[in-house]
N, CA, C and O of each residue as an XYZ file, in Angstrom:
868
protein
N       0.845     -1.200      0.000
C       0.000      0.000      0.000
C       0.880      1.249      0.000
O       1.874      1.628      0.619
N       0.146      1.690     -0.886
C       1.213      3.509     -0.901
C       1.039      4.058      0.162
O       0.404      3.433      1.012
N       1.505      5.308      0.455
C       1.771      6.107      2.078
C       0.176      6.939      2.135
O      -0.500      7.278      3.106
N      -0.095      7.105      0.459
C      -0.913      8.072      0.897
C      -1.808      7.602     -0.153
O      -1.402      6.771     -0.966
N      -2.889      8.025     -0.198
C      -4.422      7.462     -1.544
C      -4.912      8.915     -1.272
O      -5.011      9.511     -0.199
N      -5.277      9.447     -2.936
C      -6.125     10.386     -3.148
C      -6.950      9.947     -3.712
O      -6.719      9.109     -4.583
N      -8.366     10.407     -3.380
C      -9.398     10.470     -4.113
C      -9.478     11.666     -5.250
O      -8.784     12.662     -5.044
N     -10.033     11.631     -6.061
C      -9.602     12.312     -7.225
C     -10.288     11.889     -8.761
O     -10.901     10.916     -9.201
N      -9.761     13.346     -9.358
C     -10.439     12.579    -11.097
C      -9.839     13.979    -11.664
O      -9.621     14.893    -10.870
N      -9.649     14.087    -12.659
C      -7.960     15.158    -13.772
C      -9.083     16.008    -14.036
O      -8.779     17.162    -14.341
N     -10.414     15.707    -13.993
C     -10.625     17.488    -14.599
C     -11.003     18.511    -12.861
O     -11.194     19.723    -12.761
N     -10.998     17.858    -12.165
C     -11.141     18.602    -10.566
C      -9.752     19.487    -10.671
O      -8.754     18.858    -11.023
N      -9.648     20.499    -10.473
C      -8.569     21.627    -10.507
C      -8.218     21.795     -9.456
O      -7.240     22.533     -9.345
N      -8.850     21.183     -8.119
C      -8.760     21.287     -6.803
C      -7.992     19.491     -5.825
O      -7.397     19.285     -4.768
N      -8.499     18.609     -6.994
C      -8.035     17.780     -6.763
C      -6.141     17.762     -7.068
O      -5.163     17.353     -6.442
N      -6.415     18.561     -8.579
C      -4.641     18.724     -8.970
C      -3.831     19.509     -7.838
O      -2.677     19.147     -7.612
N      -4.355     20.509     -7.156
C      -3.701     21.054     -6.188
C      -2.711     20.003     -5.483
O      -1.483     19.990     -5.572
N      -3.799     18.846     -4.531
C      -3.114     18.150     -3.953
C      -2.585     16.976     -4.714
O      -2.197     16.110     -3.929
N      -2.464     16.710     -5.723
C      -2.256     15.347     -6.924
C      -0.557     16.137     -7.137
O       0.380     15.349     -7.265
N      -0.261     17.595     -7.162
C       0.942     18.144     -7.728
C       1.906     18.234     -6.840
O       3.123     18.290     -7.017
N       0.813     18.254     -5.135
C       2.002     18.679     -4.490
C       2.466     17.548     -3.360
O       3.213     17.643     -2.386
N       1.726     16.472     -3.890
C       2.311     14.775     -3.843
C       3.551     14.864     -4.413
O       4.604     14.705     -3.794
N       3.397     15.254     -6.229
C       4.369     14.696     -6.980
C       5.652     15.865     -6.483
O       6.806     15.479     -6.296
N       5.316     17.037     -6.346
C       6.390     17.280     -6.140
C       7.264     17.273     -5.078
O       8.471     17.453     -5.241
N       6.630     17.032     -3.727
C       7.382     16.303     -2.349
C       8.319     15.027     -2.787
O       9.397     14.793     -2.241
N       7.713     14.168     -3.937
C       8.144     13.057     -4.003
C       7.450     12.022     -3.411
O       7.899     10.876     -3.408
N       6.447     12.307     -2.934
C       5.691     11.134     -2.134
C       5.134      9.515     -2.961
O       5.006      9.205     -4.145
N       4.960      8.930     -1.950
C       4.452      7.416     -2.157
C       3.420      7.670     -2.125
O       3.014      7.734     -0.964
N       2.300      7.983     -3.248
C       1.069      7.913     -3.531
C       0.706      7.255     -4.991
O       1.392      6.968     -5.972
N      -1.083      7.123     -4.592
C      -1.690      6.751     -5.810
C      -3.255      7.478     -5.759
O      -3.819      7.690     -4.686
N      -3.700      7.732     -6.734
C      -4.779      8.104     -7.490
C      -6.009      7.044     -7.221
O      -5.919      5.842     -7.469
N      -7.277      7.746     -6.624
C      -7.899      6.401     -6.449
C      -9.415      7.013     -7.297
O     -10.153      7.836     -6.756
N      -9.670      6.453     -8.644
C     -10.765      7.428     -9.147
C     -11.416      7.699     -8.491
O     -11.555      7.115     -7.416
N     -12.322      9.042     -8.983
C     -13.554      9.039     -8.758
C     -14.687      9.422     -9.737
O     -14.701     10.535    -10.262
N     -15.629      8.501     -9.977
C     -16.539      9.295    -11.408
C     -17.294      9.777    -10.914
O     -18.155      9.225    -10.230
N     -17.150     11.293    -11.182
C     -18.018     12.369    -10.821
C     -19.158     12.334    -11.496
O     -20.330     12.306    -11.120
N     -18.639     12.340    -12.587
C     -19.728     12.478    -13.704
C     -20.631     11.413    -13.878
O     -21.550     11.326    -14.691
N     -20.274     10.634    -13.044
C     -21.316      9.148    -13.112
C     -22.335      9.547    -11.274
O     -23.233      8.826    -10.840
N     -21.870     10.680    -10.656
C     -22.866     11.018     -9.626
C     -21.919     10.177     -8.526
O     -22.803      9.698     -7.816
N     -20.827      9.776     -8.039
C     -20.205      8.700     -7.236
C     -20.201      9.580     -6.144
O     -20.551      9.105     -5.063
N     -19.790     11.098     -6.210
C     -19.373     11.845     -4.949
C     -20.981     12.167     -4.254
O     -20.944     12.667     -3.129
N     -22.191     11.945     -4.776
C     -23.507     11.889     -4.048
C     -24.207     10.457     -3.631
O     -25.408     10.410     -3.363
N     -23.331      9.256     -3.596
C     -23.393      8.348     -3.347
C     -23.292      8.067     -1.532
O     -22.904      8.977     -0.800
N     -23.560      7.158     -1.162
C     -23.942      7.217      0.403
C     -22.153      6.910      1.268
O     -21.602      7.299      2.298
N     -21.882      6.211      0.370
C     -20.272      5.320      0.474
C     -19.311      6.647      0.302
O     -18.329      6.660      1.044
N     -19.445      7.553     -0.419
C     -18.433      8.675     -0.872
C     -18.853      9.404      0.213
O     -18.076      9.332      1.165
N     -20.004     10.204      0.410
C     -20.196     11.121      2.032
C     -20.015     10.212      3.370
O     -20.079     10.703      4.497
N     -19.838      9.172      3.181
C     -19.131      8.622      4.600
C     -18.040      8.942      4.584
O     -17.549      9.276      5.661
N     -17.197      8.976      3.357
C     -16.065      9.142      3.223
C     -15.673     10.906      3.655
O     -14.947     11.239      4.592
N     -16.253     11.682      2.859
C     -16.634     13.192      2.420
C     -18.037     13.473      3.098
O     -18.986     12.841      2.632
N     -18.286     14.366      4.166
C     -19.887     14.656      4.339
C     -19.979     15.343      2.866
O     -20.887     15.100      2.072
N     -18.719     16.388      2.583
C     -19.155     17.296      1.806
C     -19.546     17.411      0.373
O     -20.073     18.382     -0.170
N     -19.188     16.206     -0.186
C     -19.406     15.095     -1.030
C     -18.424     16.250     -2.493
O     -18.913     16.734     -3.514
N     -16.925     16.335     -1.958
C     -16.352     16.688     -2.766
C     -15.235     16.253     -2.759
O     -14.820     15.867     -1.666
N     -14.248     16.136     -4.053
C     -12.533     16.152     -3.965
C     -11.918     17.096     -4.176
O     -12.470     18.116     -4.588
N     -10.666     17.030     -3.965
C      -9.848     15.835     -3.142
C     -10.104     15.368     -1.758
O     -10.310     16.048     -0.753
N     -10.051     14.073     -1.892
C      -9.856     13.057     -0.151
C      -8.565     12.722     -0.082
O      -8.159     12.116     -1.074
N      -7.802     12.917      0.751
C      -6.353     12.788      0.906
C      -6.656     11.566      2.422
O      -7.137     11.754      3.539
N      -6.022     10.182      1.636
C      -5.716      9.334      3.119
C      -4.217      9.386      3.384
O      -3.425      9.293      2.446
N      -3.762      9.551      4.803
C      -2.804      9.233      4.740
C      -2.621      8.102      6.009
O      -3.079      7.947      7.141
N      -1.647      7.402      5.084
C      -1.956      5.899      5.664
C      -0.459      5.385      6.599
O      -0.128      4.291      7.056
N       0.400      7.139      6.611
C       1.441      6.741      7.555
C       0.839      7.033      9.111
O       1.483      6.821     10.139
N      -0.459      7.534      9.056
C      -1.205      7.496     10.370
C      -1.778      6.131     10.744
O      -2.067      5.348      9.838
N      -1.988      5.745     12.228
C      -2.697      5.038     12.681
C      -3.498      5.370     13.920
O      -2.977      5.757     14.965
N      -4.927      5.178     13.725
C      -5.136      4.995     12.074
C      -5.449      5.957     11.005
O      -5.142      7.123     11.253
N      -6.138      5.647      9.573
C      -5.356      6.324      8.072
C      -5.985      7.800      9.020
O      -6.671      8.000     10.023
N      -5.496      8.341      8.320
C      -6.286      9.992      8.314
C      -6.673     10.369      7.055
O      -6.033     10.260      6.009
N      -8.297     11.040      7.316
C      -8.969     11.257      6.330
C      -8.756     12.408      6.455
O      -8.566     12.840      7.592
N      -8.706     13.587      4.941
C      -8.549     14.869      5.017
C      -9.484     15.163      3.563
O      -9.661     14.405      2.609
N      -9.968     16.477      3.780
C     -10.540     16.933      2.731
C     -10.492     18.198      2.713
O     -10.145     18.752      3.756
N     -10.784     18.920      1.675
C     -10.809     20.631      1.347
C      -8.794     21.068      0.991
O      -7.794     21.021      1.707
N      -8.982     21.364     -0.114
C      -7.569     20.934     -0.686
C      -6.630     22.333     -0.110
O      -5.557     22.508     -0.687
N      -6.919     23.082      0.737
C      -6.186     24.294      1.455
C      -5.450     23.421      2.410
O      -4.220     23.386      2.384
N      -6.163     22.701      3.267
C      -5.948     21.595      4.647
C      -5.180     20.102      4.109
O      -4.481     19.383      4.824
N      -5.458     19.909      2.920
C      -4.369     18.745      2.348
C      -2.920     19.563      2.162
O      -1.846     19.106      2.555
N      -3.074     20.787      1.528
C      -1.999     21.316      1.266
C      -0.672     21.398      2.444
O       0.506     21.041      2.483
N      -1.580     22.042      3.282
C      -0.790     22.279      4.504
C      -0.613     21.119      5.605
O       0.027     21.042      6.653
N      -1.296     20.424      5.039
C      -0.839     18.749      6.077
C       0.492     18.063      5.197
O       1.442     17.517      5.758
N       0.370     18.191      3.915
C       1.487     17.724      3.271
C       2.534     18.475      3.351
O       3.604     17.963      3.022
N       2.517     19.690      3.744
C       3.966     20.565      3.520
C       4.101     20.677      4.895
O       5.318     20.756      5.064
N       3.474     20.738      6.132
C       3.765     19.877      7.453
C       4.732     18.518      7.233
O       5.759     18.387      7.900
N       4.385     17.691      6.410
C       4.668     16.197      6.652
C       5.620     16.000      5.928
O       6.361     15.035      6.118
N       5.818     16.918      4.885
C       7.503     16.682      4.137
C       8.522     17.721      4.543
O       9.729     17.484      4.495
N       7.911     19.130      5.034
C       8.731     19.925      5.287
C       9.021     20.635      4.017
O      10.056     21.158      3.603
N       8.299     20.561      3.708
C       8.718     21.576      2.336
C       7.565     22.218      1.563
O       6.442     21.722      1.660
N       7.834     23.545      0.623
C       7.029     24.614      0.094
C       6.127     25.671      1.449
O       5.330     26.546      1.111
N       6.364     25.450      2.552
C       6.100     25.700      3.707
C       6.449     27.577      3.987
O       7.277     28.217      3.340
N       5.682     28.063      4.956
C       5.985     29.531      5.163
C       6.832     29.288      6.063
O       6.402     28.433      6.837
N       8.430     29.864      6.460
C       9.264     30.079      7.090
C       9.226     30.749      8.179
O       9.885     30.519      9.193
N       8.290     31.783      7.970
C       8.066     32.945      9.213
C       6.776     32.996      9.540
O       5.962     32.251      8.994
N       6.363     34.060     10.661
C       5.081     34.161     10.942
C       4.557     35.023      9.772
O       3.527     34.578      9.268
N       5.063     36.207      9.210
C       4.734     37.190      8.403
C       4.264     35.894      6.921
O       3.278     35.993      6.190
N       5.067     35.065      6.887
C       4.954     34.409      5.478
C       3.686     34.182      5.711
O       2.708     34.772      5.251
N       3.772     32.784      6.876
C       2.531     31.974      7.254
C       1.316     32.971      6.794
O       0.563     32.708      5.856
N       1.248     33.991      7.484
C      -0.265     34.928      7.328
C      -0.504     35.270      6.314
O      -1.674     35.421      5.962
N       0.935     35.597      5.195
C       0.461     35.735      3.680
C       0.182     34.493      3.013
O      -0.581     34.571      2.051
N       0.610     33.436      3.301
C       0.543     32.125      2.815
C      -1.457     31.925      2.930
O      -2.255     31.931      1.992
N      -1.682     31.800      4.125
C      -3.012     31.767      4.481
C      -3.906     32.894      3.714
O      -5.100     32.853      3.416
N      -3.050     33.793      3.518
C      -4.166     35.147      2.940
C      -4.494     34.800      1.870
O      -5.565     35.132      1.362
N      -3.299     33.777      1.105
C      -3.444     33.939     -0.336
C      -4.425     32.457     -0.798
O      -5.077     32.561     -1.837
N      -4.492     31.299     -0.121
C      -5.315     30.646     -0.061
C      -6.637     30.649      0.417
O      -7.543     29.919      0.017
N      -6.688     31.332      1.116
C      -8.269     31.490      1.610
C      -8.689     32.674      0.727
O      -9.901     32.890      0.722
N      -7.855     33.551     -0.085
C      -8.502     34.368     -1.080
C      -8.514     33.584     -2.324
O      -9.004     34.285     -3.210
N      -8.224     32.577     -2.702
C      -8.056     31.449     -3.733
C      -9.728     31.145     -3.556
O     -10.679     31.620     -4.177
N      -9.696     30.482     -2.815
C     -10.787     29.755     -2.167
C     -11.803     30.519     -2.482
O     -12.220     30.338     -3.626
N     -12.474     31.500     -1.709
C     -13.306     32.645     -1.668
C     -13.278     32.839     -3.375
O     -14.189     32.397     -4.075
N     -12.302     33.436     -3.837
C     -12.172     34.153     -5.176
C     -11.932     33.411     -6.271
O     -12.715     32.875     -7.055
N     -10.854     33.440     -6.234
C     -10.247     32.836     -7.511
C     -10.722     31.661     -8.250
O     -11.115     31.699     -9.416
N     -10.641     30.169     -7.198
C     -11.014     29.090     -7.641
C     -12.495     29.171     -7.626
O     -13.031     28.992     -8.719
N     -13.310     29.419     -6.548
C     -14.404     29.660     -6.487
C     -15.208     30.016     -8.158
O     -15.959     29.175     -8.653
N     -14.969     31.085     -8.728
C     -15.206     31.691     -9.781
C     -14.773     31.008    -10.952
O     -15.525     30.950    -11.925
N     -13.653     30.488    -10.967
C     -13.083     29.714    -12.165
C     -13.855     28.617    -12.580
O     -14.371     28.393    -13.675
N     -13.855     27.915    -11.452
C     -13.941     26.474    -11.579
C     -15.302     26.222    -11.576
O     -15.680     25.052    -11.523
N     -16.493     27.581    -11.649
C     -17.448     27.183    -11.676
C     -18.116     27.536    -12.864
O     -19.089     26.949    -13.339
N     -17.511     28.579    -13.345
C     -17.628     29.292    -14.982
C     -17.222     27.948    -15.594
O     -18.040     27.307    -16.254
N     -15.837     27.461    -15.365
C     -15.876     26.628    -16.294
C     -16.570     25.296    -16.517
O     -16.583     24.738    -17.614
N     -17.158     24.804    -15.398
C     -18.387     23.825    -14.891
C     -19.264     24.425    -16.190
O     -19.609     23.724    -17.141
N     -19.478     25.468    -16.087
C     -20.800     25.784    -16.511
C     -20.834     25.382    -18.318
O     -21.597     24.684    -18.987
N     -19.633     26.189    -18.653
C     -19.485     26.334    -20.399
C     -18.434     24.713    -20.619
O     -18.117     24.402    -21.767
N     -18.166     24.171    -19.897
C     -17.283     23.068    -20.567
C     -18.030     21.885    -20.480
O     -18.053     21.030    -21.365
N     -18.750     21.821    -19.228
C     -19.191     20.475    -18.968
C     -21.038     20.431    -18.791
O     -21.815     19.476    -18.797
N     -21.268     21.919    -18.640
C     -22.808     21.245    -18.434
C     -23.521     22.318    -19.750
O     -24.733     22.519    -19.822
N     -22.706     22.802    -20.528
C     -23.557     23.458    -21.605
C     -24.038     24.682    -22.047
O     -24.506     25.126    -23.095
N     -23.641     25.324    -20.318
C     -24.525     26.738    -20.257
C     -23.189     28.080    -19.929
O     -22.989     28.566    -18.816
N     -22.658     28.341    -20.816
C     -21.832     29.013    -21.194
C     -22.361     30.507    -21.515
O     -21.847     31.540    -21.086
N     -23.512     30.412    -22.370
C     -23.744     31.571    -22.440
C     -25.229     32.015    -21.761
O     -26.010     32.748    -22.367
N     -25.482     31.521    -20.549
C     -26.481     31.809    -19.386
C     -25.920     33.163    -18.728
O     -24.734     33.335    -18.447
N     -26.911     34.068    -18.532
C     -26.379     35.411    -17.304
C     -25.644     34.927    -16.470
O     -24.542     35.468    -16.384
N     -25.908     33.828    -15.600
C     -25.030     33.271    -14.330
C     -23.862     32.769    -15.203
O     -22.837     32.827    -14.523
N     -23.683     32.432    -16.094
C     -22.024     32.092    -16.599
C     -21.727     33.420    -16.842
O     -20.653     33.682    -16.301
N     -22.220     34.420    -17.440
C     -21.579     35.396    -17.991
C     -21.273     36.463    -16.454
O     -20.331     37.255    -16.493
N     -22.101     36.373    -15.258
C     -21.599     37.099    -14.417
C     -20.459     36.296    -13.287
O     -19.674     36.906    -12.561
N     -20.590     34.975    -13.352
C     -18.967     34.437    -12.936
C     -18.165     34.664    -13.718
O     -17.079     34.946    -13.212
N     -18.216     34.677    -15.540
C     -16.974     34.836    -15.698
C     -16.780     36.558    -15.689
O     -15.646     36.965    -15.941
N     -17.453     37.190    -15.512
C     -16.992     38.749    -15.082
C     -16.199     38.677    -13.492
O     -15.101     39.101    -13.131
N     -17.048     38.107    -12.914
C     -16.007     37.866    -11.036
C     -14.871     37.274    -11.339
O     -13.923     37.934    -10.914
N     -14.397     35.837    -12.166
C     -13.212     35.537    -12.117
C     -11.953     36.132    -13.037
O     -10.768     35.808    -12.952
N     -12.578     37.121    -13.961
C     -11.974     38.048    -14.597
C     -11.175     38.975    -13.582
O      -9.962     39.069    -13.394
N     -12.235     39.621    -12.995
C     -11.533     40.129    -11.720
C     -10.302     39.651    -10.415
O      -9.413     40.218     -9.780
N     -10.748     38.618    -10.482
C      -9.923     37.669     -9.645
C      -8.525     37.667    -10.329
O      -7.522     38.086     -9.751
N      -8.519     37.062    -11.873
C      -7.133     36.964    -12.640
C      -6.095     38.552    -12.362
O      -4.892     38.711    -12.158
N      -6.972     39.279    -12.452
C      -6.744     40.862    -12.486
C      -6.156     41.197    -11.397
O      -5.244     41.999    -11.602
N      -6.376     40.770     -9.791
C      -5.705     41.133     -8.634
C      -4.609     40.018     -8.849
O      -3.638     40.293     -8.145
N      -4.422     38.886     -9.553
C      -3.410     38.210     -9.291
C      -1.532     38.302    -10.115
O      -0.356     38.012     -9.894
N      -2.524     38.974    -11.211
C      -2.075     39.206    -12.543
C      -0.950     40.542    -11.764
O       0.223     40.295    -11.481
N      -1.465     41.623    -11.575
C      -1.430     42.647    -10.555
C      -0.112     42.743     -9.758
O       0.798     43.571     -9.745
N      -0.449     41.082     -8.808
C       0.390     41.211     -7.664
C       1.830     40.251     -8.117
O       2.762     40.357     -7.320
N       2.039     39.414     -9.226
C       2.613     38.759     -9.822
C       3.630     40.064    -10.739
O       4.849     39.920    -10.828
N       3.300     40.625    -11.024
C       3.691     41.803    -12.057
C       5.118     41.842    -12.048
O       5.791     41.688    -13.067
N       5.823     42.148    -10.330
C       6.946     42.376    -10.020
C       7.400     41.354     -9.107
O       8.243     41.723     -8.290
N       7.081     40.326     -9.072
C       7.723     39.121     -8.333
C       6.886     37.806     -8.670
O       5.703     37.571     -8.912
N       8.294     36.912     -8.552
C       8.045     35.555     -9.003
C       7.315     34.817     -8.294
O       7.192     33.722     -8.843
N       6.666     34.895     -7.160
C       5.996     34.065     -6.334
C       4.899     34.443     -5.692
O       4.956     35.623     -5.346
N       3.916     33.889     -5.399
C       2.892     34.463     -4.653
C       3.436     35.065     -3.599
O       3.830     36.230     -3.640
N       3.521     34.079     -2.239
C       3.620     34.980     -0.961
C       4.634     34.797     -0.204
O       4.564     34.953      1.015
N       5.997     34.350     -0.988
C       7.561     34.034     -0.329
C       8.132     34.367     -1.596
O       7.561     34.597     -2.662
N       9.563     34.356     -1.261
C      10.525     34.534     -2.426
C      11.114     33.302     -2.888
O      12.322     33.150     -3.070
N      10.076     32.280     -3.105
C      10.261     30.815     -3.385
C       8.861     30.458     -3.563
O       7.967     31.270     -3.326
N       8.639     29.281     -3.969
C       7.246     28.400     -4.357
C       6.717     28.085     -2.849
O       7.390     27.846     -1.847
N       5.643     28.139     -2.962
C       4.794     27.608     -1.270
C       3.298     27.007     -1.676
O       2.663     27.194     -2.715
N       3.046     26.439     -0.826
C       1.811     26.178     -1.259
C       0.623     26.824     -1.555
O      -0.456     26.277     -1.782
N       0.982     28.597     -1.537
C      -0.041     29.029     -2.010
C      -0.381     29.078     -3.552
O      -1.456     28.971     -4.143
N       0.814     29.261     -3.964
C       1.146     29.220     -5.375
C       0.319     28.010     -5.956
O      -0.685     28.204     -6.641
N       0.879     26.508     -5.590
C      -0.166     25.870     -5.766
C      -1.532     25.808     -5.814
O      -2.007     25.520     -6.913
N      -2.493     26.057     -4.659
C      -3.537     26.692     -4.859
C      -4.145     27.376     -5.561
O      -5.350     27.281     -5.796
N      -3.174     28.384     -6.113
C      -3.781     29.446     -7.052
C      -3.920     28.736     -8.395
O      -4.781     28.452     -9.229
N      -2.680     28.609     -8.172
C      -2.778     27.378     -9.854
C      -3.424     26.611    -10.607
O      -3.403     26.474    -11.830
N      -4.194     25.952     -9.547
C      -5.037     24.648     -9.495
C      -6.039     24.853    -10.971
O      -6.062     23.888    -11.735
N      -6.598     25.713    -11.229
C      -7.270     25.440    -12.428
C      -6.742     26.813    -13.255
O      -7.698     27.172    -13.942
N      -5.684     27.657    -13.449
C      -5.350     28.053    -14.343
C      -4.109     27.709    -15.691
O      -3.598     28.447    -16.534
N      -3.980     26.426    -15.425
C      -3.503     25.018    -16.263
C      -4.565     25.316    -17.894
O      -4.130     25.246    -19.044
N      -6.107     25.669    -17.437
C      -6.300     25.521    -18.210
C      -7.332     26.977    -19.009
O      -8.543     27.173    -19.110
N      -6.167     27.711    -19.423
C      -6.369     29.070    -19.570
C      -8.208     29.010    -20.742
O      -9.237     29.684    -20.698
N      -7.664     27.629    -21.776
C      -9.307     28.054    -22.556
C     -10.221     27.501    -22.034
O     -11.352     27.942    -22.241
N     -10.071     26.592    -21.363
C     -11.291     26.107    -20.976
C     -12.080     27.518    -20.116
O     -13.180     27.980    -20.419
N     -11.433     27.873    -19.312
C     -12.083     29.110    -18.589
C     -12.333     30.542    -19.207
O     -13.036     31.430    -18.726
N     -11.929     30.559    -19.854
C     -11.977     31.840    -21.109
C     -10.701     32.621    -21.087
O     -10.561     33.665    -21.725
N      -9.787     32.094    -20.346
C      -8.565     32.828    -20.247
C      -7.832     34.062    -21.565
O      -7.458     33.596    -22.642
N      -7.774     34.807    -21.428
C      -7.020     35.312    -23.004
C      -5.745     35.744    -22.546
O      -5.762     36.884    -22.082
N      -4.517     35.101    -22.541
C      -3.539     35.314    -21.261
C      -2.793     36.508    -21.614
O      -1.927     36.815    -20.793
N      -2.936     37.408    -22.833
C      -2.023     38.652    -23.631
C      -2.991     39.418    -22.495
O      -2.403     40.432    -22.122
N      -4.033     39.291    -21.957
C      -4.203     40.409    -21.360
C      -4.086     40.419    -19.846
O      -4.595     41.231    -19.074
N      -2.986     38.904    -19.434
C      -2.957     38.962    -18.189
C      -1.292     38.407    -18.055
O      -0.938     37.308    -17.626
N      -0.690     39.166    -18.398
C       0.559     38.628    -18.988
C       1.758     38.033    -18.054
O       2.737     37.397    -18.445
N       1.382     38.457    -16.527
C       2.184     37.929    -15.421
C       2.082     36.271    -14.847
O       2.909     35.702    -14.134
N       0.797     35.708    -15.403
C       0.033     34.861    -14.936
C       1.010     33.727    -16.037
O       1.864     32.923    -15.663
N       0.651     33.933    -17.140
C       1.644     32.413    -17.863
C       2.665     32.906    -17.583
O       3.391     31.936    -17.801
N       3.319     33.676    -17.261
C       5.182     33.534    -16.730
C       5.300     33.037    -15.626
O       6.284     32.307    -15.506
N       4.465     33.191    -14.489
C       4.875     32.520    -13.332
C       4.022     30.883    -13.177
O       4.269     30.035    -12.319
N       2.880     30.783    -14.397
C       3.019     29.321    -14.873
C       4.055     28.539    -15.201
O       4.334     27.409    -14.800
N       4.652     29.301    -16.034
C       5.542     28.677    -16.742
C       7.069     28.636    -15.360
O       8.116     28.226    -15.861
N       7.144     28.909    -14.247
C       7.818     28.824    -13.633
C       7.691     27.558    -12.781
O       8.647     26.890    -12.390
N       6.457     27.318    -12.549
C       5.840     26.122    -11.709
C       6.292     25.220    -12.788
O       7.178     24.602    -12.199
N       6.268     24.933    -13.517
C       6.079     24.180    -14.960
C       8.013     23.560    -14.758
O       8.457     22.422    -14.916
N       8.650     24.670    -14.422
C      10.260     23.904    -14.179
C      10.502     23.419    -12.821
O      11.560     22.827    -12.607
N       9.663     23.590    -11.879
C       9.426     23.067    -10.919
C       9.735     21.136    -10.934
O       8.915     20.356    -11.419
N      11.365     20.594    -10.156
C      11.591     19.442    -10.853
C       9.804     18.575    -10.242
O       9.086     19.091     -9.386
N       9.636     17.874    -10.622
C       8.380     16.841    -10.916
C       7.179     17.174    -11.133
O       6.167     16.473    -11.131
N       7.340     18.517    -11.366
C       5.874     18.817    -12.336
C       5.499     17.843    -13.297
O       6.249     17.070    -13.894
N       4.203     17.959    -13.395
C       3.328     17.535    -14.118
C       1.807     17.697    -14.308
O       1.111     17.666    -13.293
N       1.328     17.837    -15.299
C      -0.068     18.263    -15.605
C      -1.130     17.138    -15.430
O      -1.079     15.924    -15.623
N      -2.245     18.089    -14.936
C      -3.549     17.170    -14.174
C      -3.675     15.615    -14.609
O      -3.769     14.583    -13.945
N      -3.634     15.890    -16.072
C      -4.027     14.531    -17.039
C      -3.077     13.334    -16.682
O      -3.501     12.197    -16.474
N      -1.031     13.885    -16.599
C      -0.514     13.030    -15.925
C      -0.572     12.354    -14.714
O       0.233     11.424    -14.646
N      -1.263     12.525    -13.746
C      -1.309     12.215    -12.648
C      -2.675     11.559    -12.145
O      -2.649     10.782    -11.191
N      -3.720     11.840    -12.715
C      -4.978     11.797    -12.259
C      -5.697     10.805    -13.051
O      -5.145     10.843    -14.151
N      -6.501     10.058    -13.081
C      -7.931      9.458    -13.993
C      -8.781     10.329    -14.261
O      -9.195     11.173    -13.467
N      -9.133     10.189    -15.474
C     -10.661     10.867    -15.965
C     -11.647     10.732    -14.580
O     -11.489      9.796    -13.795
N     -12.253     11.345    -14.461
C     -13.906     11.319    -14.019
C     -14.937     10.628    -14.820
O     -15.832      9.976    -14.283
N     -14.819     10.769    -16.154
C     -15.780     10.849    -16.942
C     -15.509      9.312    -17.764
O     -14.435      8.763    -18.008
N     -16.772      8.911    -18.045
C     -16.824      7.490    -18.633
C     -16.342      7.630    -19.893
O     -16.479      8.701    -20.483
N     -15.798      6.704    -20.389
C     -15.412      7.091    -21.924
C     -16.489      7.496    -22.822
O     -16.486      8.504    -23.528
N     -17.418      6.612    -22.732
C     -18.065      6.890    -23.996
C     -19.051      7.656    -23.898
O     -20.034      7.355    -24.575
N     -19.130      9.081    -22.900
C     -19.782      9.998    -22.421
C     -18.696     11.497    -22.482
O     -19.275     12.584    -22.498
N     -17.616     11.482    -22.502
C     -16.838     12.170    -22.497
C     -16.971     13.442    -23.168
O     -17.633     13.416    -24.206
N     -16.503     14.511    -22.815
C     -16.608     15.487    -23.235
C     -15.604     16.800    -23.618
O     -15.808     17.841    -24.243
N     -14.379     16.215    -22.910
C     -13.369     17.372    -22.630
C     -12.155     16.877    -22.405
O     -11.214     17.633    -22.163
């Protein structure tokens, strides 16, 4: 048995958070699907698992016994606890570290990942409610875009796990409507994570959600 089992599926942007920052600790993990799209996370067996009936589920199975974790801010920071690394150094970091994930959360991913729910996977792309998330996560790119301008990292002068966080679904600039010439700080400090040694993208690491012969994206 690996050290650690995620629950998971490659188009969750929240699941890649913690799927990336496995791979890049180096950890003993594995991928344990989940078909979303087949309804599994509203299943009675998955909210025993999850009340909240979402991924990522992070077990870690060097506990006894495993420890169940969920909400991918709290995987983040249990894993960079447990390897010691991408971690805030100071108290000043820590509080920006936290600022910048719980404004992820609130903002960023919040908005992204639900615009793109809307126009990629369930159809309704051009509904008022898609068109006024993707005006909020426009905004969101805009404070990040912003604060990226003049430094390479979110909230240290090195990679941390907020960075991750933020990241989590801007991997995939069209699916969300991204037009990145007008956010031009955002793919450079992609492309920095990207040399990050054991990077790798959602698709490498993760299983579909989605049944094959239903597929969509």
């Amino acid at each position: 048995m690996a050290d650690f089992t995620l629950h998971c599926f490659t188009e969750s942007g929240n699941a890649y958070k913690a799927a990336l920052m496995l791979e890049l600790c180096g950890a003993d993990w594995e991928p344990h699907r989940v078909a979303f799209f087949s309804g599994e996370t509203r299943r009675p067996e998955f909210r025993d698992l999850n009340e909240m009936g979402e991924v990522p589920v992070l077990i870690d199975h060097t506990r006894r016994p495993d420890l169940v974790i969920s909400q991918s801010g709290v995987i983040l920071y249990h894993l960079g606890e447990h390897f010691g690394q991408f971690m805030p150094e100071s108290e000043d970091e820590k509080r920006e570290v936290m600022r910048w994930i719980l404004w992820d959360n609130h903002k960023l991913t919040s908005y992204s990942a639900t615009y793109r729910f809307l126009r990629i996977f369930a159809g309704k792309g051009d509904t008022p409610e898609a068109e006024f998330l993707y005006s909020r996560a426009r905004s969101a790119w805009r404070v990040l875009d912003e604060h990226l301008a003049d430094r390479e990292w979110v909230a240290a002068d090195r990679p941390t796990i907020a960075d991750f966080s933020l990241a989590g679904y801007l991997f995939w600039p069209a699916q969300i409507g991204m037009v990145t010439d007008d956010f031009p700080a955002i793919p450079r400090w992609l492309d920095r994570l990207r040399r990050l040694k054991g990077f790798k993208l959602p698709e490498d690491l993760m299983p579909s959600g989605q049944e094959q012969d239903t597929a969509t994206a």
